[in-house]
C-alpha positions in Angstrom: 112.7 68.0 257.5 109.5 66.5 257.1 107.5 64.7 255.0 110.4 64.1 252.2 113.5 62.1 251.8 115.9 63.9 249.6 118.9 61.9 248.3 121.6 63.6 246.5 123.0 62.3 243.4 126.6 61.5 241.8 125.7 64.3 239.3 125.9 68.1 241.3 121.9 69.3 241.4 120.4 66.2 240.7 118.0 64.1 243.5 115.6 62.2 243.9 112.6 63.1 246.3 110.6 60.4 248.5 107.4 61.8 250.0 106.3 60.2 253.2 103.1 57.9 252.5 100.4 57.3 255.0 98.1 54.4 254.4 95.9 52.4 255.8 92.9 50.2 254.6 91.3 53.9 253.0 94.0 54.3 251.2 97.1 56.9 251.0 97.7 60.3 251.4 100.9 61.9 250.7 102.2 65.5 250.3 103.6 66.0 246.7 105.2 69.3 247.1 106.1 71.7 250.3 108.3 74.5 250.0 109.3 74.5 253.1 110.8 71.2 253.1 112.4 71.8 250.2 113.7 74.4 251.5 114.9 73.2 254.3 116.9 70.4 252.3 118.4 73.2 250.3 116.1 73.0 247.4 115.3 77.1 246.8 113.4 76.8 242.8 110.4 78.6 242.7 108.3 76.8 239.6 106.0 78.9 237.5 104.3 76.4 235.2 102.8 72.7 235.7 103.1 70.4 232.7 101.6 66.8 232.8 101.5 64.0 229.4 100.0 61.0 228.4 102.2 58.4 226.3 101.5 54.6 225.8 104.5 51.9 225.9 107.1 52.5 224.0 107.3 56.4 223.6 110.2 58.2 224.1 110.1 61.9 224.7 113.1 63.8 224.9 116.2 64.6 225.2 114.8 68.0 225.5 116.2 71.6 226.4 115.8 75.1 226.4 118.6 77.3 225.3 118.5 81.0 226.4 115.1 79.6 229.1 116.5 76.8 230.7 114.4 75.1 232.6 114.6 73.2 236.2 112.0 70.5 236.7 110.2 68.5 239.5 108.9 65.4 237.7 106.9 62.4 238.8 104.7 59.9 237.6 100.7 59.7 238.2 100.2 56.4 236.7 102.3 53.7 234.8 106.0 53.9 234.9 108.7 55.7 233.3 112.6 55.1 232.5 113.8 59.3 232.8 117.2 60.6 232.4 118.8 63.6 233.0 122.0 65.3 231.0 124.6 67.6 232.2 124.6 70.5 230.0 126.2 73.2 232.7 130.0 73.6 230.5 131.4 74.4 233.5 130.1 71.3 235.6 132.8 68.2 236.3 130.0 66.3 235.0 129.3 68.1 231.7 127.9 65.5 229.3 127.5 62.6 231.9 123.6 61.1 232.2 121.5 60.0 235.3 118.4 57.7 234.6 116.1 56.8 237.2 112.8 54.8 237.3 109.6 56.5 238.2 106.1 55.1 238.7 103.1 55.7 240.3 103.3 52.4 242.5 107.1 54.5 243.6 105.9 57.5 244.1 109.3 59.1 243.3 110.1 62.3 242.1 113.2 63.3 240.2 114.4 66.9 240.4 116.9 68.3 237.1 117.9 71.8 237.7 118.2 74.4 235.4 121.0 73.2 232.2 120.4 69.5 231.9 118.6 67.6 228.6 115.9 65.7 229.9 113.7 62.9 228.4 111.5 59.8 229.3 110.9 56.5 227.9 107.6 55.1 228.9 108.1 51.7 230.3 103.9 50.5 231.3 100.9 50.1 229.2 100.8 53.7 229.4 101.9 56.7 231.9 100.7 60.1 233.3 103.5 61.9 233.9 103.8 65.5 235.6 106.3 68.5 236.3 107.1 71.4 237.6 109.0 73.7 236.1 111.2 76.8 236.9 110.6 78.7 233.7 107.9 78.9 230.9 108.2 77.0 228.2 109.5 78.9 224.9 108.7 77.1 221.8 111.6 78.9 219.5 113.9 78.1 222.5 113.8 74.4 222.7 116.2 71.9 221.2 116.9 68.7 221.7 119.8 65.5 221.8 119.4 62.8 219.9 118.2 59.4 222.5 120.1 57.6 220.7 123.5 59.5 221.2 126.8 57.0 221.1 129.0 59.7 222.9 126.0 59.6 225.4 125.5 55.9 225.6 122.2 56.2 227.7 121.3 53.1 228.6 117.5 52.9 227.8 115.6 50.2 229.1 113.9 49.6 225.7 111.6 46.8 225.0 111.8 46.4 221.3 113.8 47.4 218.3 112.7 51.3 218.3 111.3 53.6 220.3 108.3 55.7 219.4 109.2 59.1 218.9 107.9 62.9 218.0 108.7 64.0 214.4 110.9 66.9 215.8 112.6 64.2 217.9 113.6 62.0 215.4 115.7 65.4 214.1 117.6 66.3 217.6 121.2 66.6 217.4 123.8 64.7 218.2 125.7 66.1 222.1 128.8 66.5 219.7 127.1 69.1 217.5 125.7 70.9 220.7 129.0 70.8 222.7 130.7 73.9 220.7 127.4 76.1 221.1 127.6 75.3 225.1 131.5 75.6 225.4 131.1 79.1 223.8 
């Protein structure tokens, strides 16, 4: 393979990509995406739609999902740093209902890949962060719904810096994985 580290994950889909940096006193340049390497590692998505966000310290965005659309997703941070966590959705997975969280920054440069039937959310952990993805399907605003960050049958443990994080208004309604788990068993 070659300009990406792939390392697999205790949760089945999940990984975390390392691109190869090349600096010297100009700078860096680094490849962000190649197919082929992907490929190669056994990574066979094809994305259709970039996303990208801006959120200060503090913000939590997430858990989000698609229902009927689910969505995989390439993410990575441009600038500042992120706390992002992944949940197993997939019913028939070992690891339904079990949570990966991994740090991602810009001064890192590493990028988290959730596949298709995982929750996924972010809790900005710099002044501020840029923070991109691919994703394998488009984004369906009726489809979406969401798990509550918060969740004690989750017990994610967010690296928060104060009492509260700052949330969307349709975040602070997501539901609890209990209330989710008999749609997903179905």
């Amino acid at each position: 393979m070659g300009q990406i580290k792939v390392t697999w994950l205790d949760i089945q889909g999940l990984c975390i990509l390392e691109p190869a940096v090349h600096g010297d006193e100009r700078g860096y340049f680094m490849e962000t995406y190649n197919q082929r390497d992907l490929e190669e590692a056994g990574l066979t998505m094809r994305f259709v739609q970039d996303n990208q966000s801006l959120s200060r310290k503090g913000v939590l965005r997430g858990l989000h999902f698609q229902k009927e659309h689910p969505q995989g997703k390439l993410v990575r941070v441009l600038s500042g740093a992120v706390y992002d966590v992944a949940v197993d959705l997939r019913p028939d997975s070992a690891t339904f209902g079990r949570w990966h969280g991994a740090e991602l920054s810009a001064e890192n440069k590493r990028q988290f890949y959730i596949p298709e039937g995982f929750a996924h959310g972010f809790y900005v952990l710099s002044e501020s962060a840029e923070f991109f993805y691919k994703s394998t399907d488009f984004y369906y605003p009726g489809d979406e719904d969401g798990l509550m960050w918060n969740d004690p049958d989750l017990a994610i443990a967010w690296p928060l810096m104060g009492p509260e994080p700052i949330l969307a208004e349709k975040d602070r309604h997501n539901r609890s994985f209990r209330s989710c788990r008999e749609e997903l068993l179905k």
